[in-house]
C-alpha positions as a Python dict, from the first residue, in 0.01 Angstrom:
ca = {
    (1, 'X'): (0, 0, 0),
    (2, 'X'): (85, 14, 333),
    (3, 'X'): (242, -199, 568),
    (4, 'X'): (-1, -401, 820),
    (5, 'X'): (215, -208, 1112),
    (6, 'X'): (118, 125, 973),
    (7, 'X'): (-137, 352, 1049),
    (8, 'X'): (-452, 268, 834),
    (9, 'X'): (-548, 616, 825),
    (10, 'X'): (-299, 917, 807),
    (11, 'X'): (-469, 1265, 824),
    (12, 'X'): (-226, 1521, 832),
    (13, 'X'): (-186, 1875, 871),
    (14, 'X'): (-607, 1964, 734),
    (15, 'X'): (-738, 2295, 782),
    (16, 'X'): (-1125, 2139, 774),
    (17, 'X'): (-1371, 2383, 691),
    (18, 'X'): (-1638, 2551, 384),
    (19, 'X'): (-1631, 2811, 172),
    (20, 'X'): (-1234, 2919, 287),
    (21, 'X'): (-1417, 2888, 667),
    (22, 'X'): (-1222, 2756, 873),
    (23, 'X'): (-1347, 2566, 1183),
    (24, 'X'): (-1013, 2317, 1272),
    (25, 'X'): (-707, 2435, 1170),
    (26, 'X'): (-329, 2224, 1106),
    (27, 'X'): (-504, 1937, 1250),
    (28, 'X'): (-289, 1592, 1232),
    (29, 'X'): (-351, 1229, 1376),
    (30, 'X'): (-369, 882, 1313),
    (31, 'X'): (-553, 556, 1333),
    (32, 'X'): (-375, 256, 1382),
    (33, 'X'): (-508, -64, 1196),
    (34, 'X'): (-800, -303, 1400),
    (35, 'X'): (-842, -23, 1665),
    (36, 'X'): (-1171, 112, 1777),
    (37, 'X'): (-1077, 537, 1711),
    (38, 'X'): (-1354, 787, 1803),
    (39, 'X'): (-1343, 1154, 1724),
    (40, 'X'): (-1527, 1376, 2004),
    (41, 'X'): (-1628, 1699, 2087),
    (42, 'X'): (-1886, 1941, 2223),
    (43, 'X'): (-2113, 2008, 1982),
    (44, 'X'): (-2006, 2279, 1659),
    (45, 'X'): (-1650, 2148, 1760),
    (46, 'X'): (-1659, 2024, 1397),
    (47, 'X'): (-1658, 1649, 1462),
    (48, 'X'): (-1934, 1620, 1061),
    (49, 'X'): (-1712, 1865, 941),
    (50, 'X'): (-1386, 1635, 1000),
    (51, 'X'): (-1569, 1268, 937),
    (52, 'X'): (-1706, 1443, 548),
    (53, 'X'): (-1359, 1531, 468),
    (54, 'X'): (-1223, 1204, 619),
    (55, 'X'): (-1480, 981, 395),
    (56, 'X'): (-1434, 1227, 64),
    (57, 'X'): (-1779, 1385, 75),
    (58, 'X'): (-1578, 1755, 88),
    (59, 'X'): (-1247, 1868, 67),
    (60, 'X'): (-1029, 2008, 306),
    (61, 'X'): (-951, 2365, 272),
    (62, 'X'): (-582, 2223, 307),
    (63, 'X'): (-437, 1869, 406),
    (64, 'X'): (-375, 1546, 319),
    (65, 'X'): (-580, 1244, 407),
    (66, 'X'): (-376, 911, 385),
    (67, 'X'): (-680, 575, 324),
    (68, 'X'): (-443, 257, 350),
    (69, 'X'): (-125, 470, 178),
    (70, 'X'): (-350, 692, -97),
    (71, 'X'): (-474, 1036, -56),
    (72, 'X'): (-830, 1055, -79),
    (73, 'X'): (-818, 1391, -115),
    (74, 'X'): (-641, 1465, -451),
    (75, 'X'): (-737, 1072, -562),
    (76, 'X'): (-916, 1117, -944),
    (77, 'X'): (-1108, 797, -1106),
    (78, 'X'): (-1015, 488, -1096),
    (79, 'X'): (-789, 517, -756),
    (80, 'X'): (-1063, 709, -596),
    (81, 'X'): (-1355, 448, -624),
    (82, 'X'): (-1042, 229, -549),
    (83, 'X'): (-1015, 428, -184),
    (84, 'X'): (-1432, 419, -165),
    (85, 'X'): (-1411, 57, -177),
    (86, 'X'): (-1205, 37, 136),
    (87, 'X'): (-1456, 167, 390),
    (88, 'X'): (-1769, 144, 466),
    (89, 'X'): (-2033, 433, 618),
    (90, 'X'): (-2285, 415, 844),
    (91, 'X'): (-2437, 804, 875),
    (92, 'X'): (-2581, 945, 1170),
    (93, 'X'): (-2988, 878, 1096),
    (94, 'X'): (-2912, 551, 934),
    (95, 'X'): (-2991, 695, 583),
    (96, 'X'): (-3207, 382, 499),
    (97, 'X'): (-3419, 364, 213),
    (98, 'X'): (-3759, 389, 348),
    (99, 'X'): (-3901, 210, 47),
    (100, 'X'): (-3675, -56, 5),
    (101, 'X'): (-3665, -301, 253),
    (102, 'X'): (-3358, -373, 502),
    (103, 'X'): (-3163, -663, 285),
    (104, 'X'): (-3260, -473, -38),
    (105, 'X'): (-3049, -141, 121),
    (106, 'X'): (-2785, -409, 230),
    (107, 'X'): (-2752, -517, -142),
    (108, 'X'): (-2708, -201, -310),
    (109, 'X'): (-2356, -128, -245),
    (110, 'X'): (-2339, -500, -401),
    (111, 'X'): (-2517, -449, -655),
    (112, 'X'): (-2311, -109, -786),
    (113, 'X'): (-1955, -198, -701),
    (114, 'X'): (-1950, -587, -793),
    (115, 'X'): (-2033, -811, -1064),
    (116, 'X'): (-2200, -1058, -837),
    (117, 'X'): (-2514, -1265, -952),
    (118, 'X'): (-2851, -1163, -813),
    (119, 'X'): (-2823, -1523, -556),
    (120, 'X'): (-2485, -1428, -462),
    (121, 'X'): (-2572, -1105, -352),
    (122, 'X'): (-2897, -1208, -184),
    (123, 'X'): (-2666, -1445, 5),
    (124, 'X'): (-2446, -1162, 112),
    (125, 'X'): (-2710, -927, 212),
    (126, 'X'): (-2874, -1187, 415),
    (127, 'X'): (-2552, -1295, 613),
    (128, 'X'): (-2475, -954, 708),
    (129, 'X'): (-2803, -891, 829),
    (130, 'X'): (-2783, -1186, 1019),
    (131, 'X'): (-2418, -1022, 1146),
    (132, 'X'): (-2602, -778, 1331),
    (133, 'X'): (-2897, -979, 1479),
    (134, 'X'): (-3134, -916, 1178),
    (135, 'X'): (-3206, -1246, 1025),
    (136, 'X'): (-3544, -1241, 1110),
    (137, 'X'): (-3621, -883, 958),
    (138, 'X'): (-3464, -909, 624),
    (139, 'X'): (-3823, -834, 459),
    (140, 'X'): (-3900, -545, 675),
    (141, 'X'): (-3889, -214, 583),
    (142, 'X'): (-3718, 66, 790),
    (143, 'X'): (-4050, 218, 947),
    (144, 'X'): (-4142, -136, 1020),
    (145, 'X'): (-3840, -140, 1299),
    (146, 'X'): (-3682, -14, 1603),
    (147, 'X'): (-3431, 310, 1557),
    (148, 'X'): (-3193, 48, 1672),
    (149, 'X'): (-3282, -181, 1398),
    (150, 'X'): (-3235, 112, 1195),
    (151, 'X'): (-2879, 139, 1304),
    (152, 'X'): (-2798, -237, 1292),
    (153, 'X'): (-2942, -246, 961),
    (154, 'X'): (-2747, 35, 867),
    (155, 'X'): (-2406, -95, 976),
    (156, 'X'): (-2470, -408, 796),
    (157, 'X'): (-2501, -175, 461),
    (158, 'X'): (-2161, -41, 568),
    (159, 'X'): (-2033, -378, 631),
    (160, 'X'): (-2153, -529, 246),
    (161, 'X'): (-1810, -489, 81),
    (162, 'X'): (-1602, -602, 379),
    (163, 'X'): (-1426, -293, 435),
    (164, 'X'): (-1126, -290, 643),
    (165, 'X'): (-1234, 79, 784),
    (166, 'X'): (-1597, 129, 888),
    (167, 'X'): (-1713, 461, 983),
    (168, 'X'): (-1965, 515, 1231),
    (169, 'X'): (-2145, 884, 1305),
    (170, 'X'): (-2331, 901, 1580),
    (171, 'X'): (-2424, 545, 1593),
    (172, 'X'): (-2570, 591, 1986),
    (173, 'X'): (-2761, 888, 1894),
    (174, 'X'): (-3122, 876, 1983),
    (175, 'X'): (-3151, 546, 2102),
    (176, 'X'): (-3242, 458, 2490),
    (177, 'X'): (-2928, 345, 2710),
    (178, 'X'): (-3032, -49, 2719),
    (179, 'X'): (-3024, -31, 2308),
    (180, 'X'): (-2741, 178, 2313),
    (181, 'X'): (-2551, -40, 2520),
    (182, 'X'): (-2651, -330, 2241),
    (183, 'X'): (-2541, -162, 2027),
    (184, 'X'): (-2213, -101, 2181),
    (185, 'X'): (-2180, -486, 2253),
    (186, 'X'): (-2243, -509, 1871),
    (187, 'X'): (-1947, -282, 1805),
    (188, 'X'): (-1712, -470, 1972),
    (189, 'X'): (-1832, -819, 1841),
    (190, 'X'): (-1802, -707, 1457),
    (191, 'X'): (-1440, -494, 1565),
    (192, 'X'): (-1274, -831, 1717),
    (193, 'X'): (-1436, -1092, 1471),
    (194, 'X'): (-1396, -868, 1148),
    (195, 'X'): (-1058, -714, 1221),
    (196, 'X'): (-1173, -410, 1074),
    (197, 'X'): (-1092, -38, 1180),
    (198, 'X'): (-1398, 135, 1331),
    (199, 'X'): (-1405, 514, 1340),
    (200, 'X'): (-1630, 619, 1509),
    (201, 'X'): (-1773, 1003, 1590),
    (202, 'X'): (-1990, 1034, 1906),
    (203, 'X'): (-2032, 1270, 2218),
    (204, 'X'): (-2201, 996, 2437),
    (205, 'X'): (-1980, 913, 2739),
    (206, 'X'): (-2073, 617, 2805),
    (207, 'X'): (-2030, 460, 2495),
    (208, 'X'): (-1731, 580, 2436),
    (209, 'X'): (-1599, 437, 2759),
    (210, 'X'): (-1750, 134, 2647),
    (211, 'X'): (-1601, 85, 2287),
    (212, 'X'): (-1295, 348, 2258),
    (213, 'X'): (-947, 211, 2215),
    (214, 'X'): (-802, 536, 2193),
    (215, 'X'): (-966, 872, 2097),
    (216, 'X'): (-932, 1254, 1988),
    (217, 'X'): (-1116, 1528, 2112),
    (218, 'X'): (-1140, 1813, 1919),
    (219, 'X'): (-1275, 2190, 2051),
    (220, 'X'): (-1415, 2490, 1838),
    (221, 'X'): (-1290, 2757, 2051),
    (222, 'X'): (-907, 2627, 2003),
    (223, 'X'): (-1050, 2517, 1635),
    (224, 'X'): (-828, 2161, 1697),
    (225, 'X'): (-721, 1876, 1892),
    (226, 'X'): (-685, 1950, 2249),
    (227, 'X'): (-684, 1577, 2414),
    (228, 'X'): (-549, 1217, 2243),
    (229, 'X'): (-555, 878, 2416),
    (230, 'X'): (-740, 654, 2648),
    (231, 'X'): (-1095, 826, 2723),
    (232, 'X'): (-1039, 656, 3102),
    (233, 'X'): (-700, 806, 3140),
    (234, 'X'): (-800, 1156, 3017),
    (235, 'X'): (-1108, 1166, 3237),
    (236, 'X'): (-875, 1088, 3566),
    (237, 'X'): (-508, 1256, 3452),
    (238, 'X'): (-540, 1467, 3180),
    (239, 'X'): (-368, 1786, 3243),
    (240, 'X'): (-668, 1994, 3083),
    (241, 'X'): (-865, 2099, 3385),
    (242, 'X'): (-1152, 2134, 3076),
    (243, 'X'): (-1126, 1768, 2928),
    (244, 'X'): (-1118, 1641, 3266),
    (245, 'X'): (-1459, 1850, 3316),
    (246, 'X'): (-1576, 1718, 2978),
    (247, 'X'): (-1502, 1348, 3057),
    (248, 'X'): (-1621, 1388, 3380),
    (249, 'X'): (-1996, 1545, 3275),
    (250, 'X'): (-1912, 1842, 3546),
    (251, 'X'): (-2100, 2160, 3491),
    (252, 'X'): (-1962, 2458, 3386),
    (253, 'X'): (-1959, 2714, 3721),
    (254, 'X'): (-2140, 3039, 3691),
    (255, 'X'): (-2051, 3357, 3851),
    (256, 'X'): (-2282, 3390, 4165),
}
């Protein structure tokens, strides 16, 4: 296990990719323990491609990815559900089941990975509805709610086994800026109350300006990282003329 000064996540040296496809190659970082960590990049950069491997949906083609000291990526049985245990995932469309209504999604990771009793786990599912501002919609079911209930609801389901990582795909995507910005606000309530690490991949400025303690931004053409740090800092002093454009929102110039 690592010590609480190390870096909760290690990912080092992964060539991320399908089929012996590459689309980032050698690519190494960390994330440091409590921080808020987003992953960015213009779209087919391979943001999904890097979050799948990073929460053991898909292998690298080569790498090693370091969860709290073990590698998820050669992990077998009992460690691996071990390493599953330590995160939770909150995936880009919410991935709600639309017959089951929001505190019955919130109990299922409770009801596979613990031996809980059917009150104790209502209990639970209720609280961290209530977490996220849901209290009052515990009976509801997904189509019965905003897309940023959806996401609230969601996160809550990521939040059931009080992980110390939670990772967060797109959480901004598709909602209106007044929700989004909620939902922002929400980020950073559950990040300083929970203590948890929140990695988080989006391409929306604005939130990330809003949430990011530090973030990596990753570009298809190079096929890795090409900017690490403060989002503010890179947007005024980076010395990429393109990530300054990119942080910036400053069109491309055509030839006349």
């Amino acid at each position: 296990m690592s010590a609480p000064s190390d870096p909760i996540i290690r990912v080092h040296d992964v060539t991320a990719g399908y089929d012996e496809t590459a689309i980032l190659d050698h690519v190494s970082f960390d994330v440091r323990r409590g921080e808020i960590f987003v992953i960015l990049g213009g779209s087919g950069s391979g943001k999904s491609t890097l979050l799948k491997h990073m929460i053991g949906l898909e292998p690298p083609l080569a790498g090693s990815i370091l969860i709290d000291g073990d590698d998820i990526v050669t992990a077998e049985d009992g460690l691996r559900q071990s390493i599953l245990r330590r995160f939770g995932v909150m995936y880009q469309s919410g991935a709600l089941f639309g017959s089951m209504t929001l505190a019955e999604n919130v109990r299922l990771p409770l009801e596979e990975f613990t031996d809980l009793d059917d009150d104790e786990i209502a209990l639970i599912a209720r609280m961290k509805l209530a977490m996220v501002g849901l209290d009052a919609f515990t009976g509801h079911l997904p189509a019965e709610v905003s897309g940023g209930m959806q996401k609230r609801a969601a996160i809550a389901r990521a939040l059931a086994l009080d992980p110390k990582i939670v990772f967060l795909d797109e959480p901004s995507a598709g909602l209106d800026p007044i929700t989004s910005a909620g939902l922002d606000a929400l980020i950073l309530r559950l990040a300083r109350n929970l203590g948890a690490t929140f990695v988080i991949v989006s391409h929306e400025l604005p939130s990330i300006f809003a949430i990011a303690d530090r973030v990596i931004m990753i570009d298809r053409v190079r096929r890795g990282i090409v900017a690490e740090g403060d989002p503010r800092k890179l947007r005024d002093s980076s010395p990429d003329p393109w990530v300054r454009q990119f942080f910036r929102r400053e069109p491309e110039v055509l030839p006349a």
